[in-house]
N, C-alpha and C positions, 0 to 999 in steps of 0.2 A: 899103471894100466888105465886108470881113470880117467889122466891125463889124456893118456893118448887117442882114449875115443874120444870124450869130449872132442879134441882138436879134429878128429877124424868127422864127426856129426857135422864139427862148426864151416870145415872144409864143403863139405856135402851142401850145406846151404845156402853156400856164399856161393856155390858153383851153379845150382838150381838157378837161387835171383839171378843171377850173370844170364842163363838161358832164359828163362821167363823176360826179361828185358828182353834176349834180342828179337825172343817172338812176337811182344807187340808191336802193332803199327808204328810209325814212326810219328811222333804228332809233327811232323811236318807233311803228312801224308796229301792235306788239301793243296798245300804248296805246287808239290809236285802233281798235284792233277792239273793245275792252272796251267802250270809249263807245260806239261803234255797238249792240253789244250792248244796252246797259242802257238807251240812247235810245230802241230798239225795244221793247224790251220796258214801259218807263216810259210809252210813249203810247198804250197798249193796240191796239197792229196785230194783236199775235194775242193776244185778249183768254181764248182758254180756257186759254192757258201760265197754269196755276196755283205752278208751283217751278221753280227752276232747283238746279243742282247741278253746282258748277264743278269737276271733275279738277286737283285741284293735286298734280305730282306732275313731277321733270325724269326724264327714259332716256333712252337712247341719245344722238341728237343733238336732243330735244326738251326745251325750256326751258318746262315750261307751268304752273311752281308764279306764284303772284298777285304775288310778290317775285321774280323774274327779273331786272327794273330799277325803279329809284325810279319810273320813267315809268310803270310795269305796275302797279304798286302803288297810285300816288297814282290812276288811272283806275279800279283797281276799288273803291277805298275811298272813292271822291267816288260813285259808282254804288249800292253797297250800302248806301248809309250814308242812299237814299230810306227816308222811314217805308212804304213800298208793299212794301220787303220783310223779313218777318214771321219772328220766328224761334220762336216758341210753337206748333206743331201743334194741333189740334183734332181731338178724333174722337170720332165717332156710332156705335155700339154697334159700337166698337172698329177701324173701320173711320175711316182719314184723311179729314178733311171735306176741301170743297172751299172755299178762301177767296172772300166774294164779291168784292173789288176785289183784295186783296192776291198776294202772292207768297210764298212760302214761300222762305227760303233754306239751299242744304243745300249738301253740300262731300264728296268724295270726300278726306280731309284727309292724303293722303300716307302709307298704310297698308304702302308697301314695294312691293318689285318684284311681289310672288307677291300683292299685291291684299289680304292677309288678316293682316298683322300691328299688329291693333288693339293701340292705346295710348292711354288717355286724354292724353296729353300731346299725343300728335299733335293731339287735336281742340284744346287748349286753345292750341297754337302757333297754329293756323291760324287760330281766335277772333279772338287777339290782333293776327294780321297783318291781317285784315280789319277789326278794329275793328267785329264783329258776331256775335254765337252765330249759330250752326246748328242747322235744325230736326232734321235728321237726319245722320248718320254712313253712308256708302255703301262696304260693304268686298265681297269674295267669298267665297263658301262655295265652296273648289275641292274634288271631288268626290275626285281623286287616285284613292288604291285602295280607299278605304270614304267610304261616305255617310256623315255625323256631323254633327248641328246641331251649330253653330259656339255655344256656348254661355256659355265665358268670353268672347269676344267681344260678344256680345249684351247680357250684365250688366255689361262694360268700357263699353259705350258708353251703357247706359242710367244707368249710375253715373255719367258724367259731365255729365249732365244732358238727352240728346237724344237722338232715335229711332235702333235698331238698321234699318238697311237695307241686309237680305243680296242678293248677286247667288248664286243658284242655279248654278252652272259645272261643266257636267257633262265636266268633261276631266281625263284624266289626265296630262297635264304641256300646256305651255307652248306646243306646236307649232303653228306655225299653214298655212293652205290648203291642210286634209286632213282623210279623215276621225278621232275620236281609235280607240284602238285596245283599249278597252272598252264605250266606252259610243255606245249609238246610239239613236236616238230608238224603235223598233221592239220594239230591247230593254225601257227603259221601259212601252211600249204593253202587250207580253208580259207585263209583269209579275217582270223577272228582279229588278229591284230593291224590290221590294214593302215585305219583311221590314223592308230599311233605312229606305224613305221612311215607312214605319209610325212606325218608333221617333223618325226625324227631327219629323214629326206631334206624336206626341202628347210629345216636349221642347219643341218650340214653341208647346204649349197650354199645358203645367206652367209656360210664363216666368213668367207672369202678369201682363204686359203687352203693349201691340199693338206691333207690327211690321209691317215693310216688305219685302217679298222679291218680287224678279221670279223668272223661268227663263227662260235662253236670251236673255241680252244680247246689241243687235246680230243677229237673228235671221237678217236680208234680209241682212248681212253677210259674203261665204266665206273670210272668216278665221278663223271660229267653225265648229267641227267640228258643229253642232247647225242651221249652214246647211242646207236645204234640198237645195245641192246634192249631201252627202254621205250624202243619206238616200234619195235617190230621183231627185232633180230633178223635172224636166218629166214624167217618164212618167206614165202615167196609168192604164194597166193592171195595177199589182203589189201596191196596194192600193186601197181605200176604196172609194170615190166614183171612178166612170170619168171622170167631167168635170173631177175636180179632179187638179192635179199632187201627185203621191204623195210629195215629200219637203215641201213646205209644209204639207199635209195630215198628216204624221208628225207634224211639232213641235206643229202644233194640238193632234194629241188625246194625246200625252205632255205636253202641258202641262196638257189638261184632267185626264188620269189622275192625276197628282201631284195639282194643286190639290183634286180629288175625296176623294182620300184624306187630303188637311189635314181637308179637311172633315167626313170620317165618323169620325175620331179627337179632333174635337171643337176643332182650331186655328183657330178663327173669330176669333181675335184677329190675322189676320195682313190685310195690303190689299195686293194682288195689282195686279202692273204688268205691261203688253205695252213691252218695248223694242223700236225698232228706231234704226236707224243712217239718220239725213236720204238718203243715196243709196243705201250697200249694195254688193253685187255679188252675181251678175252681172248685167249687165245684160237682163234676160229676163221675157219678159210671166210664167213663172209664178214668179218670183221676186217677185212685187206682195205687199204687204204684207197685203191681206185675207184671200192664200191661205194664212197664218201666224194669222191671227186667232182665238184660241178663244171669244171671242164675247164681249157685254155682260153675261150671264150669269154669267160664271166671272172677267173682267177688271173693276176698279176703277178704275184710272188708267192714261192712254196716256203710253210717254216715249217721247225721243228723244234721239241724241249729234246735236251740232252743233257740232262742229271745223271752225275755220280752219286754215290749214297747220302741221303737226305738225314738218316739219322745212323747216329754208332751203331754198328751191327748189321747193316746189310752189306751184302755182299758187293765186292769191290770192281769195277770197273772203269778203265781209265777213258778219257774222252775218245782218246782215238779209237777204242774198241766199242764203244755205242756207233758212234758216228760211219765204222767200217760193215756194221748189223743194216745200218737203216740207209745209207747214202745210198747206195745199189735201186732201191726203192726208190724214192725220190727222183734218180735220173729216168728210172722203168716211167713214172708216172708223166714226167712233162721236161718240159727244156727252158719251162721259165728257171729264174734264178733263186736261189737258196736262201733263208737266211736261218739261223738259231737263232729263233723268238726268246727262248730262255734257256740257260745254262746257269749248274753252278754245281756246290756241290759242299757236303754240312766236316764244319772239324772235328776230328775225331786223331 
């Protein structure tokens, strides 16, 4: 009788672990977001996604560089490796064209914690791991305690052979779901930073090549002190326009004040990108993305971040079901051309 429970218990366990196995993720789970990824993107479901530009980079407990596993690697390199995406930029009086079928492939290529420590070797690792150039180089210009075009970095990245593309990052350190504790959209508006964004201007006309620079990545976002919500939110009475909420309305026209000033110092060599983040926060009608929009006029290219789960345990979504949330958006807003600024997604 002993016997027989025993074997009866041992049955019962072996039968558990067998279910318990088949309910976790598969650890090849990033794999298959990658192919979802390039699947969507390969069959033109959203055919104005002009570039993508994959965040390869591990923190904290996120594993999101393209080599994490053989499995993550061998999926983006069967994916990248379509001729559909293009690693030679084009551009029309200095101004990034638009491909007509292709895709442009670009790489945030692991520039360090602080976003901004360009090194040509980084790009040519990540070349190497992809088994494909990149059109462009995606690092940050962090504002810290003086404005300064990032300038060895510019000629680091264009000496390697592919476009400098700055993220504009008006913060002075690292902190995030607040406002930062110099710089404010309002401020810019005023005019406190003029002097600097002058001289940044007209170093970025002297490169003597074109470039790529947003302001204010992740906008819809309030992890970023240039959110909306840290500049006004909803209200509607403290600036502008009474119809429009006053901190979306802030980043509009400090983003138009800046770009304005490239322009009258003569940096027309630069193509101007609106990012926003596929969801964002908070969840709030005037947190909508056109209330941040500085217009067709002043913007070139729309981007977007499109993260799958950053670390084990969030909740799972595959690229094409971000991209099918926020695409619709995007087309609402403009008919310029698309690109995902950053995508990736952590193993687990």
């Amino acid at each position: 009788m002993k016997l027989i429970l025993s074997a009866i218990i041992l049955l019962s366990i072996a039968l558990l672990t067998s279910c318990n196995k088949e309910d976790k993720p598969s650890e090849k789970i990033k794999a298959k977001w990658i192919e979802n990824a390039f699947a969507s993107l390969s069959n033109d479901k959203y055919p104005r996604v002009k570039a993508i530009s994959w965040w390869h980079e591990n923190f904290d407990n996120s594993e999101l560089r393209i080599d994490s596993s053989p499995e993550s690697l061998a999926a983006y390199k069967k994916g990248i490796s379509s001729l559909k995406y293009i690693t030679a930029p084009e551009f029309i009086s200095n101004k990034l064209a638009e491909p007509a079928t292709d895709i442009y492939h670009s790489a945030f290529p692991d520039f360090g914690g602080t976003e901004d420590m360009v090194t040509s070797q980084k790009i040519k690792d990540f070349e190497l791991l992809a088994g494909k150039d990149i059109a462009w180089a995606y690092f940050s210009n962090n504002w810290y305690d003086v404005i300064q075009f990032p300038t060895d970095a510019v000629n680091t990245i264009h000496d390697a052979g592919t476009v400098p593309f700055i993220r504009l990052m008006p913060r002075t350190n690292f902190d995030e779901g607040g406002p930062d504790p110099n710089y404010s959209m309002q401020k810019i508006i005023d005019g406190n930073y003029d002097e600097a964004l002058t001289q940044w201007a007209i170093n970025a006309a002297n490169i003597g090549f074109p470039i790529l620079v947003e302001f204010g990545t992740e906008v819809n976002g309030n992890w970023f002190p240039w959110n909306g919500q840290y500049n006004g939110g909803g209200e509607t009475n403290n600036y502008g326009d009474p119809s429009l909420p006053d901190g979306p309305e802030r980043f509009r026209d400090a983003y138009r004040h800046i770009i304005n000033i490239c322009n009258d110092n003569g940096a027309e060599n630069i193509t101007w990108f609106f990012h926003i983040d596929a969801y964002g926060g908070p969840d709030e009608n005037w947190n909508n993305i056109e209330n941040y929009y500085p217009g067709d006029s002043y913007i070139d290219w729309l981007g977007v971040s499109v993260y799958g789960p950053q670390e084990s345990g969030e909740d799972y979504q595959e690229f094409s079901e971000i991209m099918d949330d926020v695409y619709p958006k995007l087309e609402g807003l403009s008919n310029k051309p698309v690109a995902v600024l950053e995508f990736a997604v952590t193993e687990f």
